[in-house]
HTML snippet that shows the backbone in 3Dmol.js (N, CA, C, O; Angstrom):
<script src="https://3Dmol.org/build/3Dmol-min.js"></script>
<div id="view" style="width:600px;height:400px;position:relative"></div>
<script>
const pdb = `
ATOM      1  N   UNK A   1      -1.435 -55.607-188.889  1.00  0.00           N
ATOM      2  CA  UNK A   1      -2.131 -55.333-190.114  1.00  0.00           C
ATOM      3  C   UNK A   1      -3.567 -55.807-189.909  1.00  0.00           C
ATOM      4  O   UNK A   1      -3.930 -56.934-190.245  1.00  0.00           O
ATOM      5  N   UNK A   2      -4.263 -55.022-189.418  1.00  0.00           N
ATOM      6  CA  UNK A   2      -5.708 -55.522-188.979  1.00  0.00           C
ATOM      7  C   UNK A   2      -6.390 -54.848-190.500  1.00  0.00           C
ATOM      8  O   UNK A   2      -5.779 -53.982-191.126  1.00  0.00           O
ATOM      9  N   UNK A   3      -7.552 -55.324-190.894  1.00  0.00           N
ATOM     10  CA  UNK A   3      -8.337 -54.689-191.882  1.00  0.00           C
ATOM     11  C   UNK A   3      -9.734 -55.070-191.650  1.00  0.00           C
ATOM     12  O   UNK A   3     -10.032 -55.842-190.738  1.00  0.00           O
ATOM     13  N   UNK A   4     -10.775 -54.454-192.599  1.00  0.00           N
ATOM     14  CA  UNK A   4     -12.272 -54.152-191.956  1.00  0.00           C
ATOM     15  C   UNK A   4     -13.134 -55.387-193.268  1.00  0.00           C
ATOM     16  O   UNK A   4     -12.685 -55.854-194.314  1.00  0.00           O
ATOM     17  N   UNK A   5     -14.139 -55.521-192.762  1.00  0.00           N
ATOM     18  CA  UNK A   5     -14.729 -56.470-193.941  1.00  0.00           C
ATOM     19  C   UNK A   5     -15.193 -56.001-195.086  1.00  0.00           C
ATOM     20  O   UNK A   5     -16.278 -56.371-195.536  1.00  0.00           O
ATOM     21  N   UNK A   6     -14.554 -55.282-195.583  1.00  0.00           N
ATOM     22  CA  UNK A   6     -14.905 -55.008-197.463  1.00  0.00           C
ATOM     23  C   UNK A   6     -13.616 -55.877-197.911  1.00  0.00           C
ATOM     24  O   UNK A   6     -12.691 -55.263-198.444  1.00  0.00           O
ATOM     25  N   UNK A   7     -13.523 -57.061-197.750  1.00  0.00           N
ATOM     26  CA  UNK A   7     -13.012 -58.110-198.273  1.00  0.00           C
ATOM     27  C   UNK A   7     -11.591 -58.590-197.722  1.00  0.00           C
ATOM     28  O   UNK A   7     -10.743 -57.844-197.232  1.00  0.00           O
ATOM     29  N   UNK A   8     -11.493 -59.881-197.882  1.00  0.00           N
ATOM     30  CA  UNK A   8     -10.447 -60.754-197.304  1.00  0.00           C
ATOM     31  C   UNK A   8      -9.039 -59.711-197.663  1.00  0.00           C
ATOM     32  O   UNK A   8      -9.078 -58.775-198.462  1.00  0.00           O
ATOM     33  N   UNK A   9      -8.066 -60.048-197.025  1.00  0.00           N
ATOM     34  CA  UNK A   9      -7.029 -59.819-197.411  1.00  0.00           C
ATOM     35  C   UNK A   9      -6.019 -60.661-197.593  1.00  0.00           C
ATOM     36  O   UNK A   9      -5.634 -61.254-196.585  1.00  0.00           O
ATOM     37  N   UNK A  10      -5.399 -60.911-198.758  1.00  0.00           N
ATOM     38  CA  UNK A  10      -4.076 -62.162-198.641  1.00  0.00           C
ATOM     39  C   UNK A  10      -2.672 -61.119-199.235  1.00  0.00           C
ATOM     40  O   UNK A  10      -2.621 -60.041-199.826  1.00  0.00           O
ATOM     41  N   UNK A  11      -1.530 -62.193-198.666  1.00  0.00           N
ATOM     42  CA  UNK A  11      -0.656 -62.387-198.777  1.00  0.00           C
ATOM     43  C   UNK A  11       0.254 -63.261-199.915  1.00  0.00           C
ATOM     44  O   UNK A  11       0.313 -64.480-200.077  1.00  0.00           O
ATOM     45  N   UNK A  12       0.864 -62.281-200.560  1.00  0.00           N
ATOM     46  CA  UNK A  12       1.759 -62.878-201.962  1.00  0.00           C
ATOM     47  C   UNK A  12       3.069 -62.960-202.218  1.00  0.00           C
ATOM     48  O   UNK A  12       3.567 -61.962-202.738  1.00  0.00           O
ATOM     49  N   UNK A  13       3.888 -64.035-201.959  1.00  0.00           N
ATOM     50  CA  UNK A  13       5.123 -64.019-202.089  1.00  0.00           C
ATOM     51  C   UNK A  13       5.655 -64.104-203.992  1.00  0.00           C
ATOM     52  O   UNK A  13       5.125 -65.171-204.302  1.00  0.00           O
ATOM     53  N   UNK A  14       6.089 -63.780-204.794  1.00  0.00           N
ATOM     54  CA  UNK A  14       6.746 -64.016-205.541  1.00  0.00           C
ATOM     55  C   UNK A  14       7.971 -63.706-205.963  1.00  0.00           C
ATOM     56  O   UNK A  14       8.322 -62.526-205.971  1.00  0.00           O
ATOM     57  N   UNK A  15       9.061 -65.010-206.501  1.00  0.00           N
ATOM     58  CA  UNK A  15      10.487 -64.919-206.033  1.00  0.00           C
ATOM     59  C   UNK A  15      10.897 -63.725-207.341  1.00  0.00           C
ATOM     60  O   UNK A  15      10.416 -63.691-208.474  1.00  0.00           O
ATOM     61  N   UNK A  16      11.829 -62.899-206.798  1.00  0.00           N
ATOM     62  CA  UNK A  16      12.559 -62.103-207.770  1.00  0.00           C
ATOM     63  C   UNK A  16      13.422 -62.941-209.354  1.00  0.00           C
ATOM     64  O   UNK A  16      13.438 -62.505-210.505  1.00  0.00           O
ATOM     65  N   UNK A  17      13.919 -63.969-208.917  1.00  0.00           N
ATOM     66  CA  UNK A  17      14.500 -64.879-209.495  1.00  0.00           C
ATOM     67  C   UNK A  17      13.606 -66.240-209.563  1.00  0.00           C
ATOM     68  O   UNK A  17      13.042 -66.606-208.531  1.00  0.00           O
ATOM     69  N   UNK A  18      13.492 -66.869-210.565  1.00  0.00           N
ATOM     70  CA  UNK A  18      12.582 -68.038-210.700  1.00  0.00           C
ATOM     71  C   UNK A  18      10.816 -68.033-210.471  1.00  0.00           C
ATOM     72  O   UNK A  18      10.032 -67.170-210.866  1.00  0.00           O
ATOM     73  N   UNK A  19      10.586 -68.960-209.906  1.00  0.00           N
ATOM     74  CA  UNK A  19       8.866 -69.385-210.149  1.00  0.00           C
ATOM     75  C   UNK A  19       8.660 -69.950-208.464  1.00  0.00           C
ATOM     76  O   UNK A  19       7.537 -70.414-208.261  1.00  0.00           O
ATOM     77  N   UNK A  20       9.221 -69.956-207.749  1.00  0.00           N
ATOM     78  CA  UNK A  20       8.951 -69.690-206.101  1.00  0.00           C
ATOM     79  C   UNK A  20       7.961 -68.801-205.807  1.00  0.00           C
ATOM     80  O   UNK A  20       7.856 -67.745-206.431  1.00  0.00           O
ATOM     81  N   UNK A  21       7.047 -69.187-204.717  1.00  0.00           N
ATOM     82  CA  UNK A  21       6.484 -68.431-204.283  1.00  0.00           C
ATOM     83  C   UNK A  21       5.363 -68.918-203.610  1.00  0.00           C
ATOM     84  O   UNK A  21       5.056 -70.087-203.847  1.00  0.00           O
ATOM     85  N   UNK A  22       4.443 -68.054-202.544  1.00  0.00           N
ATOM     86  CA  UNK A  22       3.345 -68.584-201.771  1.00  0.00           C
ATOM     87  C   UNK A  22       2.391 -67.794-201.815  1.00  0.00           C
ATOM     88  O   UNK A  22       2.451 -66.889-202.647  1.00  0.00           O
ATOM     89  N   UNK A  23       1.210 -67.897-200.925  1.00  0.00           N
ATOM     90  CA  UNK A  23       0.472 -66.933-200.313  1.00  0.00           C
ATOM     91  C   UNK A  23      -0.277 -67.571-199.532  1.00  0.00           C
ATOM     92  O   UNK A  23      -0.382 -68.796-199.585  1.00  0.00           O
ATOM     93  N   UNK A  24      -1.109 -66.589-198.423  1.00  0.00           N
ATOM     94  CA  UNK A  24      -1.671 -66.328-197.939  1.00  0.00           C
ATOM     95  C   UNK A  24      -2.618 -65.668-196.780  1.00  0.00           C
ATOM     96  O   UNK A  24      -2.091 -64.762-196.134  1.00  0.00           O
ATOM     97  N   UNK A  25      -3.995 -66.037-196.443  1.00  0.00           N
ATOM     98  CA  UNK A  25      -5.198 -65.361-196.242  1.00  0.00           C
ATOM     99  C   UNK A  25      -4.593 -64.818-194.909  1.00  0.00           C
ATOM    100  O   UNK A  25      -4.162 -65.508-193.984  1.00  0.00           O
ATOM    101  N   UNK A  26      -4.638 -63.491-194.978  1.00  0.00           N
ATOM    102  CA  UNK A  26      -4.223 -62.489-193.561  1.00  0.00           C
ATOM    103  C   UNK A  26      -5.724 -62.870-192.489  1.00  0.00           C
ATOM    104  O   UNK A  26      -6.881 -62.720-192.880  1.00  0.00           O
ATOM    105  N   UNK A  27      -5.282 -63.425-190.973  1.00  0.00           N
ATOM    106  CA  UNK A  27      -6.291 -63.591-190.220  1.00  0.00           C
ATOM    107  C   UNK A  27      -6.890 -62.270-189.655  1.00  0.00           C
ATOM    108  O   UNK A  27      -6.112 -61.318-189.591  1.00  0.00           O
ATOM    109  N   UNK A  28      -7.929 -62.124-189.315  1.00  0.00           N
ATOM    110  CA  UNK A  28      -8.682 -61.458-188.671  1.00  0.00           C
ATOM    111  C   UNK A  28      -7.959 -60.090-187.571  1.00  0.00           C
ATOM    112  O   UNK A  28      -8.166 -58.884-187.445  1.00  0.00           O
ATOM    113  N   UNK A  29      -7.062 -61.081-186.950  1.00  0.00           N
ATOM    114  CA  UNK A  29      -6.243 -60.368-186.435  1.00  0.00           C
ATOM    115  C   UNK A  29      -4.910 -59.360-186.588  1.00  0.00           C
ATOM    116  O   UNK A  29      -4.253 -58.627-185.849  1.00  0.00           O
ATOM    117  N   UNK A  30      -4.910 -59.880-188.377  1.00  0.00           N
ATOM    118  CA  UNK A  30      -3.496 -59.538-188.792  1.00  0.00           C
ATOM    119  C   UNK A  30      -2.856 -59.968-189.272  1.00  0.00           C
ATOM    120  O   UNK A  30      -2.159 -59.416-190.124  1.00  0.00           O
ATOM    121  N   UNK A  31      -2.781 -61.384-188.890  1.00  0.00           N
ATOM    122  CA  UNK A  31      -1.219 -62.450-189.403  1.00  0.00           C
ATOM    123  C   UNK A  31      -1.350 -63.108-190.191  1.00  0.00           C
ATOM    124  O   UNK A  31      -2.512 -63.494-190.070  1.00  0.00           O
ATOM    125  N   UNK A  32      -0.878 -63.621-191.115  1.00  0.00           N
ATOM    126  CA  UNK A  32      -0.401 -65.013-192.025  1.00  0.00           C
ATOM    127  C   UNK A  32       1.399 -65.246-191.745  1.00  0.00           C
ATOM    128  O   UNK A  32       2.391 -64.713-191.248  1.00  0.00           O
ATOM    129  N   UNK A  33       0.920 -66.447-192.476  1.00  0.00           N
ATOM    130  CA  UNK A  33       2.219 -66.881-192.260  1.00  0.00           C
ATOM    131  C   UNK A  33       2.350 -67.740-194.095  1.00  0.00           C
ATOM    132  O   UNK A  33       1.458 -68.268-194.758  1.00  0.00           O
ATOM    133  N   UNK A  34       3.413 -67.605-194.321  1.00  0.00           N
ATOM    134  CA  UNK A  34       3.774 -68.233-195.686  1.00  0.00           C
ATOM    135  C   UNK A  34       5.138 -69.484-195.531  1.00  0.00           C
ATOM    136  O   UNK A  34       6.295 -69.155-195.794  1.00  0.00           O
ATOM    137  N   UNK A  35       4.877 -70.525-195.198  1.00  0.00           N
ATOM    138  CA  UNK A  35       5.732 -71.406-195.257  1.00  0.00           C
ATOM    139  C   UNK A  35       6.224 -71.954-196.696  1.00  0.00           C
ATOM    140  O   UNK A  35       5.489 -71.943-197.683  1.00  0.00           O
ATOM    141  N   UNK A  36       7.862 -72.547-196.703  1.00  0.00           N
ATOM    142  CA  UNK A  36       7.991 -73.224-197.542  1.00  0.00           C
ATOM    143  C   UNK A  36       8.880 -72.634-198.621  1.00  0.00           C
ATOM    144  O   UNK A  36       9.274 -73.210-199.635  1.00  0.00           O
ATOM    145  N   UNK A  37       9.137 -71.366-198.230  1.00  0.00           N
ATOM    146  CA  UNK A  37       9.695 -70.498-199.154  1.00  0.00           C
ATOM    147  C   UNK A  37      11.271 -70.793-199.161  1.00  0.00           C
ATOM    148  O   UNK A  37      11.899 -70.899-198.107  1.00  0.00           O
ATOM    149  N   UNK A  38      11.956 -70.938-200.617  1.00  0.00           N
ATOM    150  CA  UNK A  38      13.417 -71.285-200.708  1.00  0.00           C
ATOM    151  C   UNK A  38      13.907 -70.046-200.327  1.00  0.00           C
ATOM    152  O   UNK A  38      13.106 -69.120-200.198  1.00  0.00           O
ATOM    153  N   UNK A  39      15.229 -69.853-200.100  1.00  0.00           N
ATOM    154  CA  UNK A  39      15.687 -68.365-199.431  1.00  0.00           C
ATOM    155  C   UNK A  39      16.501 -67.790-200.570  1.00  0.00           C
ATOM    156  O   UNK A  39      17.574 -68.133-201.064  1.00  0.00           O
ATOM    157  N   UNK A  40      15.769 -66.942-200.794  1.00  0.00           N
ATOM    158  CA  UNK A  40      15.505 -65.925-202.068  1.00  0.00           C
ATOM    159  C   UNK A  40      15.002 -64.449-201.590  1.00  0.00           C
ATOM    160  O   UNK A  40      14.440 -64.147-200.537  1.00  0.00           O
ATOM    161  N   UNK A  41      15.389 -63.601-202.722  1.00  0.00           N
ATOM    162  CA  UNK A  41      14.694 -62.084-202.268  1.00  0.00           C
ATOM    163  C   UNK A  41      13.219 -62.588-203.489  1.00  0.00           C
ATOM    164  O   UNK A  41      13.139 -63.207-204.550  1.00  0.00           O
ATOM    165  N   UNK A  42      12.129 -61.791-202.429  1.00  0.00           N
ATOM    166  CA  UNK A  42      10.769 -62.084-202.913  1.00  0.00           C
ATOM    167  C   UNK A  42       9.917 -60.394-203.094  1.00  0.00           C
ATOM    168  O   UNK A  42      10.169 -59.341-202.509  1.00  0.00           O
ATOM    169  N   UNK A  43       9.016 -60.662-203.990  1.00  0.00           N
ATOM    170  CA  UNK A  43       8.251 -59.387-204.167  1.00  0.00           C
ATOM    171  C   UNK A  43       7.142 -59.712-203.075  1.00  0.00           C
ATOM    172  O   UNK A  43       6.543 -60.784-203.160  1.00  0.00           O
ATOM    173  N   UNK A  44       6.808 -58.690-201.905  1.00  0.00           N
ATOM    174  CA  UNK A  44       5.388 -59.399-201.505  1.00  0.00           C
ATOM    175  C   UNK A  44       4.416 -58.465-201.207  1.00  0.00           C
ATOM    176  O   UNK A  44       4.394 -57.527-200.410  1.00  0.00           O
ATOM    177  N   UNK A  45       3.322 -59.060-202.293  1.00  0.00           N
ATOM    178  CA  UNK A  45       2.142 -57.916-201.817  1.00  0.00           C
ATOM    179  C   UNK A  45       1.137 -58.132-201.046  1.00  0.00           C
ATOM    180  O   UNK A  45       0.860 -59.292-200.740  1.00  0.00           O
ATOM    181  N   UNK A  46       0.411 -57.096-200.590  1.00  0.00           N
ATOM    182  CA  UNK A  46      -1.172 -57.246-199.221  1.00  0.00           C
ATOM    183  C   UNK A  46      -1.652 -57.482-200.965  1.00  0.00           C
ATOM    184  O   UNK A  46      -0.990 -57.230-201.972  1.00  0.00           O
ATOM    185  N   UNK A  47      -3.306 -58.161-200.821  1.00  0.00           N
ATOM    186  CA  UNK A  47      -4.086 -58.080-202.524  1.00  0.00           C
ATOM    187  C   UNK A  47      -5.343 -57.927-201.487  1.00  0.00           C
ATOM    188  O   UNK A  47      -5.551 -58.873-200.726  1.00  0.00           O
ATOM    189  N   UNK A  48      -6.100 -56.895-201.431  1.00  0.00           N
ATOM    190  CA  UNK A  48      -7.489 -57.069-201.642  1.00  0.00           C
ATOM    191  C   UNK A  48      -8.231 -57.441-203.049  1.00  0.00           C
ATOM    192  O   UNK A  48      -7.825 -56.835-204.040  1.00  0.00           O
ATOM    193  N   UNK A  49      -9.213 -58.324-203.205  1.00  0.00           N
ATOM    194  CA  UNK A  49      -9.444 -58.483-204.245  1.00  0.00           C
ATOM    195  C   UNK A  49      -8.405 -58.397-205.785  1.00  0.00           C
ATOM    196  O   UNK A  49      -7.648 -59.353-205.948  1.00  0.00           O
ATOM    197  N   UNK A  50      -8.401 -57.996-206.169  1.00  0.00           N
ATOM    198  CA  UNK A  50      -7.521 -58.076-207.376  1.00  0.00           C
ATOM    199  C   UNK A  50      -7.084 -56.851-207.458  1.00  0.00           C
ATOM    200  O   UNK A  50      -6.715 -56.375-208.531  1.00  0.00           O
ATOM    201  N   UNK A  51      -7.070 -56.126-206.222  1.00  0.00           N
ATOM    202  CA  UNK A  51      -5.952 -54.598-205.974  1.00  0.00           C
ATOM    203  C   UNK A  51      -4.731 -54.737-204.987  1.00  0.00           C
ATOM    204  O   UNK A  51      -4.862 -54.936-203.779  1.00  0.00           O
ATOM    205  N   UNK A  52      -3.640 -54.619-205.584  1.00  0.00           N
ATOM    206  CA  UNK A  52      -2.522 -54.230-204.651  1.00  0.00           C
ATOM    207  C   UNK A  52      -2.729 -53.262-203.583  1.00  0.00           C
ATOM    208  O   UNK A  52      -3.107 -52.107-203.780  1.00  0.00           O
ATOM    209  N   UNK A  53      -2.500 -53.710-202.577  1.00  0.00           N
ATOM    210  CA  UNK A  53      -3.075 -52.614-201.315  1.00  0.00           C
ATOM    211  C   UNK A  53      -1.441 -52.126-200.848  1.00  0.00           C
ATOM    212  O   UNK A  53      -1.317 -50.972-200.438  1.00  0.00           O
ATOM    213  N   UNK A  54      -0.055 -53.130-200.929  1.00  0.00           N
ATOM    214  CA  UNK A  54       1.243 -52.693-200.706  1.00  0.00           C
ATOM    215  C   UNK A  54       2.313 -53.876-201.030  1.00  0.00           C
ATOM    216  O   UNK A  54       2.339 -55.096-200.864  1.00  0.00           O
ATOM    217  N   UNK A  55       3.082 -53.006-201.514  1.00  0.00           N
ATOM    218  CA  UNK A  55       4.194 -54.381-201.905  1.00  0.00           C
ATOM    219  C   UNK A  55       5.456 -53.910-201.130  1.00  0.00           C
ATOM    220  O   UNK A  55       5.719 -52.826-200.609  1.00  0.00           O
ATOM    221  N   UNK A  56       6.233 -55.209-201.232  1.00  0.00           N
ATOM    222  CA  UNK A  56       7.441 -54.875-200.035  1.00  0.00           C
ATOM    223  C   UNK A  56       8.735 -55.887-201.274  1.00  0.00           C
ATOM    224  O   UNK A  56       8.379 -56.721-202.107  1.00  0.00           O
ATOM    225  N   UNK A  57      10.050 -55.484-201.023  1.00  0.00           N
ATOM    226  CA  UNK A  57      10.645 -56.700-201.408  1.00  0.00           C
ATOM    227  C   UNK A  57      11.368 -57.045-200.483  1.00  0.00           C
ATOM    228  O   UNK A  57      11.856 -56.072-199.909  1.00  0.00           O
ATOM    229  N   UNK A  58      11.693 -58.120-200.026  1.00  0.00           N
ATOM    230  CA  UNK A  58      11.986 -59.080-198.976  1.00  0.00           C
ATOM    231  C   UNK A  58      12.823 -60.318-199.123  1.00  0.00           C
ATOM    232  O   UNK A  58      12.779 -61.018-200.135  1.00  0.00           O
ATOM    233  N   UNK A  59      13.732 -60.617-197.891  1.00  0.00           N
ATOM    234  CA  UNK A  59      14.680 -61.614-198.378  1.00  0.00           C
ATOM    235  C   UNK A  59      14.493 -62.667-197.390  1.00  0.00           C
ATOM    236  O   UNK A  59      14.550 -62.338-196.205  1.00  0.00           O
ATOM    237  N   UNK A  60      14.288 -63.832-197.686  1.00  0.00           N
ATOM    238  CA  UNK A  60      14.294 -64.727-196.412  1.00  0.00           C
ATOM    239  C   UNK A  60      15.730 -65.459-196.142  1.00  0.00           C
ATOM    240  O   UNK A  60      16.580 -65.381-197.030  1.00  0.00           O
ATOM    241  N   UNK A  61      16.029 -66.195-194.896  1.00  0.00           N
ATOM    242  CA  UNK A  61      16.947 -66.297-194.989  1.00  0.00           C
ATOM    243  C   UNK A  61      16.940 -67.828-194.132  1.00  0.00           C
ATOM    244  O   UNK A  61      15.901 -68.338-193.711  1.00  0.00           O
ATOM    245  N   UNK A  62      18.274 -68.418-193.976  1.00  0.00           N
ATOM    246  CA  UNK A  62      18.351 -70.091-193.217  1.00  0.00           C
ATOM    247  C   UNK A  62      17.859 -69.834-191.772  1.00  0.00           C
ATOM    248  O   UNK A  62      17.975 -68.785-191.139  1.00  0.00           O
ATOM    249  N   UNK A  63      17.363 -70.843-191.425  1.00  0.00           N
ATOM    250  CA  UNK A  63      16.742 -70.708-190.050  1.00  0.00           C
ATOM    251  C   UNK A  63      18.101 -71.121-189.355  1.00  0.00           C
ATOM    252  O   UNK A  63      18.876 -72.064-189.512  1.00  0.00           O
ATOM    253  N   UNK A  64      18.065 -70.016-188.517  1.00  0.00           N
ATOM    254  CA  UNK A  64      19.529 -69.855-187.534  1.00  0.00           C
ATOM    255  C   UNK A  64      20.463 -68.886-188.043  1.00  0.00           C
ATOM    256  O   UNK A  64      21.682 -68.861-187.872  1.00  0.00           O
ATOM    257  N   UNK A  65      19.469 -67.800-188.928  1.00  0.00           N
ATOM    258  CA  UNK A  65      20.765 -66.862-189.291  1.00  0.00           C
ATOM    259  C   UNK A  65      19.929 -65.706-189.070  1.00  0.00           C
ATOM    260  O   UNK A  65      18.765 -65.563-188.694  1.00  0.00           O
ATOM    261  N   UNK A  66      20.911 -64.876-189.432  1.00  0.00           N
ATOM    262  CA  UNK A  66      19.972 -63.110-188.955  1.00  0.00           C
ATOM    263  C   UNK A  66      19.464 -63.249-189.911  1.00  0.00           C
ATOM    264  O   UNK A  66      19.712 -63.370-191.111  1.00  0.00           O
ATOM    265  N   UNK A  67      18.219 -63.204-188.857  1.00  0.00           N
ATOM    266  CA  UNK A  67      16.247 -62.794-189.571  1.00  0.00           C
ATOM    267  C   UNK A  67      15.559 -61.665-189.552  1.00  0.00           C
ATOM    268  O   UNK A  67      15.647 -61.231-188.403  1.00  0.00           O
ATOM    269  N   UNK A  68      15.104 -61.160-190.017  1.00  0.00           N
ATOM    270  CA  UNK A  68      13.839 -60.117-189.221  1.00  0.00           C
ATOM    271  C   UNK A  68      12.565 -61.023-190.065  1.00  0.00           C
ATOM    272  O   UNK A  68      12.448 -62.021-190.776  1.00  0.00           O
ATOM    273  N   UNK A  69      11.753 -59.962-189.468  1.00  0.00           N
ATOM    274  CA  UNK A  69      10.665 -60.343-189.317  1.00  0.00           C
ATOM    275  C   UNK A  69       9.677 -59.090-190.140  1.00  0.00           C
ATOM    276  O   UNK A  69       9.994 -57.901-190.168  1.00  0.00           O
ATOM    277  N   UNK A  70       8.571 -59.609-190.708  1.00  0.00           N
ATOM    278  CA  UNK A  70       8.007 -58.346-191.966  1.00  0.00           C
ATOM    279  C   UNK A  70       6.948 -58.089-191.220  1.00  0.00           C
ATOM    280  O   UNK A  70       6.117 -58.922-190.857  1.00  0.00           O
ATOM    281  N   UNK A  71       6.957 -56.703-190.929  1.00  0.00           N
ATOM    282  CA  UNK A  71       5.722 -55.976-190.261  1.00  0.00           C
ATOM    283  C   UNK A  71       5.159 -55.181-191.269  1.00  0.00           C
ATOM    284  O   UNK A  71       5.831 -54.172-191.483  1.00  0.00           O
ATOM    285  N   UNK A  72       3.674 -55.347-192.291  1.00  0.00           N
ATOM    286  CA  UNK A  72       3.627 -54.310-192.650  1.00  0.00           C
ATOM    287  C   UNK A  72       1.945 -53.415-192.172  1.00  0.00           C
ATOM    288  O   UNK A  72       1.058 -54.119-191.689  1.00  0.00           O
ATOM    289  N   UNK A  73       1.781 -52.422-192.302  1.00  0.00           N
ATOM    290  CA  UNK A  73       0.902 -51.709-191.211  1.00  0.00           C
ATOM    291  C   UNK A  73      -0.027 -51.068-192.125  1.00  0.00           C
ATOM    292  O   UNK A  73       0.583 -50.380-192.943  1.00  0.00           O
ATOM    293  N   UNK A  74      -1.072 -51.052-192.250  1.00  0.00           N
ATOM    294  CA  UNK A  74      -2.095 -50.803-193.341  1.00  0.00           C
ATOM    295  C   UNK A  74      -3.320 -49.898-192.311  1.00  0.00           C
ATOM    296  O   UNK A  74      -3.959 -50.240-191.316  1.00  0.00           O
ATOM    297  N   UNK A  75      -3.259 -48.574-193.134  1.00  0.00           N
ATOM    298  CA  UNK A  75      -4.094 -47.600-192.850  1.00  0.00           C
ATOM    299  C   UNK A  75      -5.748 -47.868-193.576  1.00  0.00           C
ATOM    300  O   UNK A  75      -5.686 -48.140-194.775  1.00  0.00           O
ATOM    301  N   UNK A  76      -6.970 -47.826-193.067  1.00  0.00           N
ATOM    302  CA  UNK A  76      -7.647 -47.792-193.983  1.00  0.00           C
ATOM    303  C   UNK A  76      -8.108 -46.200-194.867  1.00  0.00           C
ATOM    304  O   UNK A  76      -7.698 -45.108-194.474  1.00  0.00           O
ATOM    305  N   UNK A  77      -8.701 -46.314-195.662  1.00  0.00           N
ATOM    306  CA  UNK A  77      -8.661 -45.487-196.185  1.00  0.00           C
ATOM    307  C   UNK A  77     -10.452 -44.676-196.273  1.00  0.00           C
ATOM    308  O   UNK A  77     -11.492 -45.321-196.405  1.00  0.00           O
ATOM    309  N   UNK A  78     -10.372 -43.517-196.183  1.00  0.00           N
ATOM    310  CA  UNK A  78     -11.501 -42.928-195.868  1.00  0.00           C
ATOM    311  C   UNK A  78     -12.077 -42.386-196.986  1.00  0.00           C
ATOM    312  O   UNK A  78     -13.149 -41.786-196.899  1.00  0.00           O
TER     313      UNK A  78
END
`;
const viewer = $3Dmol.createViewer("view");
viewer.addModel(pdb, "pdb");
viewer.setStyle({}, {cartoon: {color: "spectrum"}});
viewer.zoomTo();
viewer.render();
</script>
């Protein structure tokens, strides 16, 4: 998920169930990482500025159990 400089991009976890949740700032290269999260299904969106750029819903799970891993791939737009 690389993006261009018309503004930062972050990362938003919020839990489907309860008040859980994280974020954050996608690096340069692509990545964030969101630690800390209880294992719950989560809503998570890319936010440029105060626009949803894509939302995903997502489940995390115990470390040592089947994981994947969230790739999401962002086109810019012309």
């Amino acid at each position: 998920m690389k993006h261009d400089n018309r503004g930062e991009l972050w990362v938003k976890a919020v839990a489907v169930r309860g008040i859980d949740g994280g974020e954050a700032r996608v690096s340069g290269s692509g990545y964030f990482l969101i630690s800390g999260l209880e294992y719950s299904t989560y809503v998570v969106m890319v936010m440029q500025g105060e626009s949803v750029l894509h939302e995903q819903v997502v489940k995390t799970y115990p470390i040592g159990s089947s994981s994947s891993k969230l790739e999401i791939e962002l086109t810019a737009k012309r």
